[in-house]
C-alpha positions in Angstrom: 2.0 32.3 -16.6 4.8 30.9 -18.5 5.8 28.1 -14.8 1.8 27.7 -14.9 2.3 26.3 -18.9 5.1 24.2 -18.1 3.3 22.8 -14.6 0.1 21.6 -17.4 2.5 20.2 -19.7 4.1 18.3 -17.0 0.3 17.2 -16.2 -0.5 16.5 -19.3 2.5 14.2 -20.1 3.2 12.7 -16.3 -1.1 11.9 -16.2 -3.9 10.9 -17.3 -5.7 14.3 -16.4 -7.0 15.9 -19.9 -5.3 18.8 -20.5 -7.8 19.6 -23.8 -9.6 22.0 -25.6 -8.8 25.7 -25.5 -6.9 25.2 -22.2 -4.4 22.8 -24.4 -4.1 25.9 -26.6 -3.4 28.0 -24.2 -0.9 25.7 -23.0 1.2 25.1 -26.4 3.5 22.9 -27.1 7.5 22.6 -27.8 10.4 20.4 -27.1 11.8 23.1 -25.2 8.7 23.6 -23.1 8.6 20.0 -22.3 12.0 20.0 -21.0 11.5 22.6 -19.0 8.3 21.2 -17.4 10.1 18.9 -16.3 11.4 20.5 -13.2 7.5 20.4 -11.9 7.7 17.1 -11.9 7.6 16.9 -7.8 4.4 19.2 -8.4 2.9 16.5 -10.5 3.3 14.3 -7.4 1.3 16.6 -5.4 -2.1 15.8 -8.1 -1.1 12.0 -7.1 -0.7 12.2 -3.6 -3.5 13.9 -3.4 -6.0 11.3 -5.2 -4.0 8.7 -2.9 -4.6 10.6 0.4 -8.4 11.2 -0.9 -9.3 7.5 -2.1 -7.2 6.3 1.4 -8.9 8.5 3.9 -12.6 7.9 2.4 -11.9 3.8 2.0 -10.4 4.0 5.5 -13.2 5.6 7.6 -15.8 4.7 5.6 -14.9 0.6 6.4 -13.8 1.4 9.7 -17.3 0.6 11.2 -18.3 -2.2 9.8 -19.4 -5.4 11.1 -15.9 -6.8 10.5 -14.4 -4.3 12.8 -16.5 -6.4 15.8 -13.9 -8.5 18.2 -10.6 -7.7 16.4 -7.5 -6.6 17.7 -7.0 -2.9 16.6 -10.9 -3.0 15.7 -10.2 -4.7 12.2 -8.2 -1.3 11.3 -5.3 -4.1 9.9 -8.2 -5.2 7.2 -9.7 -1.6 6.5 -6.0 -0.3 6.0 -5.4 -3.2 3.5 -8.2 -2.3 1.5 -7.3 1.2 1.6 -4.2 0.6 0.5 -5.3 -1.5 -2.6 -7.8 1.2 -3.3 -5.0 4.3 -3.1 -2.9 2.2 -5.3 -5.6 1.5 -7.7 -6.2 5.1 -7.8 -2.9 6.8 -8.3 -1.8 3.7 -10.9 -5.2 5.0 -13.0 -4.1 8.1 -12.4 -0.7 8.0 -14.0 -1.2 5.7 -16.4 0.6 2.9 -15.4 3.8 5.3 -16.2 6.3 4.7 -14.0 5.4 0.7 -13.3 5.9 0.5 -17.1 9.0 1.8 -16.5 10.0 -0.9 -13.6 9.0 -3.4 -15.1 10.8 -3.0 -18.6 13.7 -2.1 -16.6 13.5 -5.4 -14.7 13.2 -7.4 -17.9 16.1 -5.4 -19.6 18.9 -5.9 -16.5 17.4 -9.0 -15.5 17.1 -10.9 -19.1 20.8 -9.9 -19.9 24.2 -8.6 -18.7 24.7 -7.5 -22.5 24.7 -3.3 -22.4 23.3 -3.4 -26.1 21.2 -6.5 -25.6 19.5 -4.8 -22.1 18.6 -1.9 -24.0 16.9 -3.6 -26.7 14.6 -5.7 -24.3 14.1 -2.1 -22.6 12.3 -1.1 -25.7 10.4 -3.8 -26.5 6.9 -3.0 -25.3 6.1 -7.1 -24.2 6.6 -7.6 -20.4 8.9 -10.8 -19.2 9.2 -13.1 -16.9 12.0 -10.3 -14.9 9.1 -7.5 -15.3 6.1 -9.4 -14.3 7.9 -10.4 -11.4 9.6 -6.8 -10.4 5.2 -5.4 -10.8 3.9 -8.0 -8.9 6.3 -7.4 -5.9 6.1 -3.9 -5.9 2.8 -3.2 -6.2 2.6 -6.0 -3.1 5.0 -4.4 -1.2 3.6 -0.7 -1.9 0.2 -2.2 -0.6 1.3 -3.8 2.6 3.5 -1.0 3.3 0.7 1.1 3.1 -1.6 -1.5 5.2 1.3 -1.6 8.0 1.1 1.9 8.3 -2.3 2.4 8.4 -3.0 -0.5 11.1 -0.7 2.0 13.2 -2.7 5.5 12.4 -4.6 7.1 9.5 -2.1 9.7 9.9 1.2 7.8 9.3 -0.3 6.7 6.0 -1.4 9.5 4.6 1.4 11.2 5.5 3.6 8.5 3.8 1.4 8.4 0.8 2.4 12.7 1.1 5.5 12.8 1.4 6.5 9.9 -0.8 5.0 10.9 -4.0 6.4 13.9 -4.1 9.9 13.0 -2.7 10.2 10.2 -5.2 9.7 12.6 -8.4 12.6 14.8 -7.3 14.7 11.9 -7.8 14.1 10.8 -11.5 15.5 14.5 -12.1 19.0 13.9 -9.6 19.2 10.5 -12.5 19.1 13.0 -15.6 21.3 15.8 -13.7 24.6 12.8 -12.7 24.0 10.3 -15.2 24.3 10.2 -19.8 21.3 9.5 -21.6 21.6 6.1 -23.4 19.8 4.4 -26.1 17.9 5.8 -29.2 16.7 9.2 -28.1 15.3 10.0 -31.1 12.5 7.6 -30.3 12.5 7.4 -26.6 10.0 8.4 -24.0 12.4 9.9 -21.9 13.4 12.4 -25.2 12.6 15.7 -23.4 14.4 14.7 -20.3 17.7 13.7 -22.3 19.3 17.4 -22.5 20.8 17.9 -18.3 18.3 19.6 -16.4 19.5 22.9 -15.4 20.6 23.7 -11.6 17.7 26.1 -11.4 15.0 23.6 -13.2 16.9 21.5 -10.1 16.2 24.1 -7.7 12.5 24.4 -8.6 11.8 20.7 -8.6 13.4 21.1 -4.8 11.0 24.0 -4.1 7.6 21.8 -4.7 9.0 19.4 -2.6 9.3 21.6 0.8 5.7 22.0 1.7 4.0 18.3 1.7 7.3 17.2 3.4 6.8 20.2 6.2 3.4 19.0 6.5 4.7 15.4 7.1 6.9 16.7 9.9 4.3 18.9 11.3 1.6 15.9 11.0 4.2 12.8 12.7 7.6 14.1 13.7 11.3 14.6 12.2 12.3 10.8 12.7 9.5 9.9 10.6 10.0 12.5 8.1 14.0 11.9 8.5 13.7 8.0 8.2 11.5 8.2 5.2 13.5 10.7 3.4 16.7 8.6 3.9 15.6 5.3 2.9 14.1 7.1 -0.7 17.3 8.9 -1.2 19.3 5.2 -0.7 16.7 3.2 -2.7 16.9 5.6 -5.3 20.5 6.3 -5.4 21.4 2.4 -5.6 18.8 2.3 -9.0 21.1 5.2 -10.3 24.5 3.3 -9.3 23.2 0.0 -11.6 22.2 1.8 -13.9 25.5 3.6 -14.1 27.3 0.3 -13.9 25.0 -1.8 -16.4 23.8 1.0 -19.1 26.5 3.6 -18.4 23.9 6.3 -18.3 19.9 6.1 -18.1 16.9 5.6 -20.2 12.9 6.7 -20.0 12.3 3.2 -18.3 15.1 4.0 -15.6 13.7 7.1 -14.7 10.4 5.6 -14.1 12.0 2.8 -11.9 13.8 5.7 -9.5 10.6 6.9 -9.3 8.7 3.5 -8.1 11.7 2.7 -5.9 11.6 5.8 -4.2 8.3 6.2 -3.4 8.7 2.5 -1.8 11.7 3.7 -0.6 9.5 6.2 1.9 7.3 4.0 2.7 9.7 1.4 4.6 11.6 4.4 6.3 8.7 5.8 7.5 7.4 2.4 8.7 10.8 1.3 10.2 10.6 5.1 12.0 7.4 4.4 13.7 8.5 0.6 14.8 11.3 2.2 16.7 9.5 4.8 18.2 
């Protein structure tokens, strides 16, 4: 009962899902118990991919016989997989909130707009979005999409297994930043305040545990190069945000937590697509 509180509490504060009412009673409420949801964060990735895979799968057959599909190589699937991955994208950033791109974004604006430590993590707080972030969202959120589309135009199988597998994958990452890396910054009035204390090796070890199913079930779904090729390319994108960040803020804040997480999850998505090219 007590892993069922903390997996809500991650819920409640990772998503948009209400977590109200008696049920929010039931649930409570501490710092502590928000650190330690934290190592479900993986498990919140499983609500996401799930909406993804949903909003994908019902977009993608539900276009996939329509008059547009008539005389096109593939049979139009290129155009029904680009709307589906607009829509999936749609869905998971309504989802969440916007969280992580927030994240990104003021990240973006705080490493791009200066090479100042201090003066980065001021522009990290300011809640206005730059020239640096607008241009980081915009191409994500493109590349995310066409990634998406480029796997989809090969099967509806390779993108929802890549929407799978990378939303979960890419929240055990954030959790590697807090585990090797400081906090920086005011923590007192940071987003990233119950996340600021090291996560524990078994908090670790839990947040590894939600991850084995969905990426079993990629494997089972595609194949071991596809799995192999996705996994790697998240692990490097992620583990170069945590080396700038360890070279430009000497540790990590909320915001940089939220970027691993985007860069991740785009991470997958390429290795997965670069799998199936050379297959």
């Amino acid at each position: 009962m007590q892993a069922l509180r903390h997996y809500l509490l991650a819920v409640q504060f990772f998503t948009r899902i209400p977590i109200t009412g008696p049920l929010a009673q039931w649930v409570g409420y501490s710092p502590a118990m928000l650190r330690a949801s934290a190592a479900h964060f993986p498990g919140v990735g499983w609500l996401v991919a799930a909406m993804a895979v949903a909003v994908y799968a019902a977009l993608f057959t539900g276009l996939a016989q329509g008059p547009w599909s008539q005389g096109m190589p593939g049979g139009g699937s290129a155009l029904v997989a680009a709307v589906a991955a607009v829509g999936c994208t749609l869905a998971t950033v309504l989802l969440t909130g916007g969280f992580h791109e927030d994240g990104l974004a003021d990240v973006a604006d705080g490493l791009g707009g200066s090479y100042e430590r201090e003066r980065a993590l001021n522009i990290m707080k300011d809640s206005r979005i730059g020239a640096f972030g607008a241009m980081a969202l915009v191409l994500a959120l493109l590349a995310k999409c066409c990634l998406l589309a480029l796997l989809g135009s090969h099967s509806l199988g390779a993108a929802l297994a890549a929407l799978c597998g990378g939303h979960v994958l890419s929240r055990l990452w954030p959790l590697c930043v807090v585990r090797c890396l400081p906090h920086v910054g005011d923590t007192a009035q940071s987003k990233s305040k119950p996340l600021a204390d090291q996560i524990t090796t078994g908090a670790l070890l839990v947040a590894v545990l939600w991850c084995f199913l969905p990426l079993g079930a990629v494997w089972a779904s595609q194949s071991a190069t596809f799995l192999i090729a996705g996994s790697i390319a998240s692990a490097c994108a992620a583990l170069a945000m945590a080396q700038w960040f360890a070279r430009r803020l000497q540790g990590f804040t909320g915001d940089c937590l939220g970027a691993t997480q985007q860069t991740g999850e785009l991470g997958f998505y390429l290795g997965a697509a670069l799998a199936l090219a050379w297959a």
